[in-house]
N, C-alpha and C positions, 0 to 999 in steps of 0.2 A: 473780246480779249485783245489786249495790248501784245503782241509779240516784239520783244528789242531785243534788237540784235548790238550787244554790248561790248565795247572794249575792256579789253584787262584790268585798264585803269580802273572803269567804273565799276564792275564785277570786284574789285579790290576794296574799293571804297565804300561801297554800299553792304558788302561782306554777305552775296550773296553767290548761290553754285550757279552756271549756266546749265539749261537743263539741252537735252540732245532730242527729247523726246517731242517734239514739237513741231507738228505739221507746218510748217514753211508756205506762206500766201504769199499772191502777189496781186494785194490790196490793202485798204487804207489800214488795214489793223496792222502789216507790217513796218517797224520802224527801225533808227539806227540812233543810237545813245553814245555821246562821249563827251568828258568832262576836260575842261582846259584854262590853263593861266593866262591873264591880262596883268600885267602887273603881280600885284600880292592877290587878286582878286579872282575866284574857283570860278567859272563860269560853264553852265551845262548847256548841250545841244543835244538836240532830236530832230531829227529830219525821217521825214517819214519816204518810205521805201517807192511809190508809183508815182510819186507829185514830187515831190524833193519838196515841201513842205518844212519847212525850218522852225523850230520856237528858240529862239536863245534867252536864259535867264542867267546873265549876272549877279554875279556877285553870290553867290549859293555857298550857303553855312553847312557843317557836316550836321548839324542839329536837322534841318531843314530836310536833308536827304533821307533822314529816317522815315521819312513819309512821303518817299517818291510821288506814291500814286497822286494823292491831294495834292503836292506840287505840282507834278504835270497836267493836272484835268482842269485845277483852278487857272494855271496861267494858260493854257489850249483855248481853254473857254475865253478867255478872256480876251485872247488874240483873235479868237474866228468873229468874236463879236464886234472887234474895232476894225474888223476885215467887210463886216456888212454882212454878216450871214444872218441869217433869221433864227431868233430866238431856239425855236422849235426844232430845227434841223440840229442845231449847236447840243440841246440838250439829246435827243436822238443817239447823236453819236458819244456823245461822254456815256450815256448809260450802255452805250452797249461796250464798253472797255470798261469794264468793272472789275477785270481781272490783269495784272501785270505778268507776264511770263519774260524772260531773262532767257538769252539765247545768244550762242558766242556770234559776231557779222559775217554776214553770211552773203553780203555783197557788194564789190567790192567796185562798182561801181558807184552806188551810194556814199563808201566810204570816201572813195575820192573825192564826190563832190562836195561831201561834210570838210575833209582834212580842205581844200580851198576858201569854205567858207569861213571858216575858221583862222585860214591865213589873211584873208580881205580882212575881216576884224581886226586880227593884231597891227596891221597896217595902217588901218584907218583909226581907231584908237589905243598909240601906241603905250598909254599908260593906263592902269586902273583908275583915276581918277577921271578919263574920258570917258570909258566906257559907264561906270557908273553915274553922269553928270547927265548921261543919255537917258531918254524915256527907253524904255525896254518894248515898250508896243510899236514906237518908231522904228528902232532897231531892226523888227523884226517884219514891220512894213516894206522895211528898204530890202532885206534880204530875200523876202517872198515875191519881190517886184525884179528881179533880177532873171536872166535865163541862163539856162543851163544846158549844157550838148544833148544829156540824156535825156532829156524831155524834148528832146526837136523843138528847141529853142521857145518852148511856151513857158509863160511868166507860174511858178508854182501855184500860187494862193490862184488862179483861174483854172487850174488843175485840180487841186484842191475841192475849189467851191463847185467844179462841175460833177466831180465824182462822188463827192457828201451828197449833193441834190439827187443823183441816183440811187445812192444807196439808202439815203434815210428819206 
């Protein structure tokens, strides 16, 4: 089960309740959700809670958000596979998040390091036509290649791929 931990924005937009009920991990099923402007252009992030683990999807339709879950498992998948994961492990872990839970953030450490990533992008593509012009697996190569304090400076996507090999 997917737990995210959700901003208002997104809790707003998706038009769903945050539930309070909700046993709180600290692993790979825990994550953090929020949605943000480039331009005229809606762009979502999730960053998962023990790797900082990033997936950013530009350019996101409110049509497209009615089926969060298929959006995030198609493009997840799709990143851990341009990331070198094995087949096998990749499918492992999408199935066992079969379920999305929605939960207000709940860490606020995470959040900081989502609200920076989030600012490196607007910086670095200061209009939606950059960011859109960009491959989105790239994107998200460069952002998982990056360190971060709360990880004792280890690159996510190694974080990541060592903690999926354990678990799945």
């Amino acid at each position: 089960m997917f737990v995210i931990g959700a901003t208002q924005k997104v809790l707003k937009e998706l038009q769903v309740q945050a539930r309070s009920d909700v046993e709180l991990s600290n692993d790979l099923n825990a994550w953090h959700m929020n949605l943000f402007k480039i331009g005229r252009y809606q762009c979502l992030i999730l960053v998962n809670d023990l790797t900082l683990y990033s997936l950013v999807i530009p350019g996101v339709k409110k049509k497209e958000l009615s089926n969060i879950g298929e959006l995030l498992t198609r493009h997840l998948a799709e990143n851990l596979r341009s990331e070198g994961l094995d087949a096998v492990s990749i499918e492992k872990f999408i199935k066992q998040e079969n379920e999305i839970v929605f939960t207000k953030t709940h860490n606020r450490s995470v959040v900081g390091a989502m609200v920076e990533m989030v600012k490196m992008m607007q910086h670095i593509y200061p209009t939606g036509k950059d960011i859109m012009a960009k491959n989105p697996i790239d994107l998200n190569k460069f952002n998982n290649g990056l360190i971060y304090s709360p990880t004792n400076y280890a690159r996510p996507i190694n974080l990541f791929r060592e903690y999926i090999q354990k678990e799945v």
